[in-house]
Structure formats: structure tokens, C-alpha cells
C-alpha positions as CSV (number, residue, x, y, z in Angstrom):
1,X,80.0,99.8,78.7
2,X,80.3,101.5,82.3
3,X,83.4,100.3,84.1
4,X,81.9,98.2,86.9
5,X,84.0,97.1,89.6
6,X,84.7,93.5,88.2
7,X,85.8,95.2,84.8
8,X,89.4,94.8,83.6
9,X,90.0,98.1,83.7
10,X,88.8,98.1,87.4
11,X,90.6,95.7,88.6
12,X,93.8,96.7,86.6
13,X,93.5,100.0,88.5
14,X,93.2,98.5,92.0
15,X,96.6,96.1,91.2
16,X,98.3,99.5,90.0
17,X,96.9,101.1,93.0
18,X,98.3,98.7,95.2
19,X,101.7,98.6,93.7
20,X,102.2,102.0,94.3
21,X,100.7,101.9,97.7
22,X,103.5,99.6,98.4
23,X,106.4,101.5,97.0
24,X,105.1,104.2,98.7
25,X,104.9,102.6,102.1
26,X,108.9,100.7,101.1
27,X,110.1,104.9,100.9
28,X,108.0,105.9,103.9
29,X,106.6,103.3,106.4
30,X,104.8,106.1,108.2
31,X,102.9,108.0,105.2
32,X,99.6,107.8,104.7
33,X,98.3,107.4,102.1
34,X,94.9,109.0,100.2
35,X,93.3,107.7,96.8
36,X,91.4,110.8,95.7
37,X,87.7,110.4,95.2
38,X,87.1,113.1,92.5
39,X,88.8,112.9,89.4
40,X,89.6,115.2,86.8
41,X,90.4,115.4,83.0
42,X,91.6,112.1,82.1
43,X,92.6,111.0,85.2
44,X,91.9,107.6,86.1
45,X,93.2,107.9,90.0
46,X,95.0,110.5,92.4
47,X,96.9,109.8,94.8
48,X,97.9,111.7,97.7
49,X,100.7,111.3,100.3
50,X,101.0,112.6,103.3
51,X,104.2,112.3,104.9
52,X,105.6,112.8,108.9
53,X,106.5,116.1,109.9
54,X,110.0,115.2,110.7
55,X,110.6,113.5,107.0
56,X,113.4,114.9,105.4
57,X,113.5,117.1,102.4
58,X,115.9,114.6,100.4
59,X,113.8,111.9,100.8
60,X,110.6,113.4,100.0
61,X,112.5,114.1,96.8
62,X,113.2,110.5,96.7
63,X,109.9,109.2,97.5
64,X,108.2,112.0,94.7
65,X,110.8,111.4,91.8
66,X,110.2,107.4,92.4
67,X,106.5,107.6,92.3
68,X,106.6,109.8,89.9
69,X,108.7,107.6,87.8
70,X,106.5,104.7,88.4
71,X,103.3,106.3,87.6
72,X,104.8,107.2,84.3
73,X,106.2,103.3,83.9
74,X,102.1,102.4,84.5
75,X,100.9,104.9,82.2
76,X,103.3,103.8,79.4
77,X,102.6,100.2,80.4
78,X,99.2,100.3,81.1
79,X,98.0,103.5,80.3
80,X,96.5,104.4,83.2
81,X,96.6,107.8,84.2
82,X,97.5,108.0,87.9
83,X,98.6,111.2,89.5
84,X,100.5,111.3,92.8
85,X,101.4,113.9,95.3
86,X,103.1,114.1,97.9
87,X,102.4,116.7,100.6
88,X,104.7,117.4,103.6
């Protein structure tokens, strides 16, 4: 069955999504934030993060090693496969 955008998997991928969105913006108000249209290999998202030029280098180490953590959380959880990056 194709995923559709009213499936459960759909929709549990836009919640997921969202969550990490929000983290995302909690650790960096001013990021922006990119959901990746192509996807590779078992991937079922990307995400990618781009962060203000004056961010500093500890807390992009914060802000990669907590979304980091919680795509692995949702992956275990969920088992969603979501990749995120961020870029400085």
C-alpha cells in the first residue's frame, strides 16, 4: 500500500518532524530549519539546520549531540529513520 499523506506512517512522520523542529528551535531560536526533499537508502526524512553565523561552536555541539540523541530515541521508538544535520 503507498503511504498517502493520511497514512499512519505519514502522519507519525510529520508529529516526529515537528518534535524535532521544536527542540531544534528550544537550542536555537534563530536556525532555520530544512526537511530534505530527496531521500536516500532507508531514510524516511532529513533534516537540515542551518544555524547563525555568530552561533557558538559549543552549542552547535549541544544542539547536534541533542538531535542526534533524539533522532535515535525516535528511531528506537518509532523506527523512523530521520537524519539531521546541522550546518554552520
Amino acid at each position: 500500500m503507498p503511504k498517502g499523506k493520511s497514512s499512519p506512517h505519514q502522519a507519525l512522520l510529520e508529529a516526529k518532524l515537528s518534535e524535532l523542529t521544536t527542540l531544534i528551535k528550544e537550542l536555537s531560536p534563530d536556525a532555520r530549519v530544512k526537511i530534505a526533499a530527496a531521500r536516500y537508502e532507508d531514510e524516511d526524512a532529513a533534516l537540515d539546520v542551518y544555524v547563525p553565523p555568530d552561533f557558538q561552536a559549543a552549542a552547535i555541539s549541544d544542539l547536534e549531540r541533542s538531535l542526534g540523541e533524539r533522532c535515535n530515541d525516535i528511531l528506537l521508538d518509532t523506527g523512523l529513520f530521520i537524519i539531521g544535520a546541522v550546518r554552520d
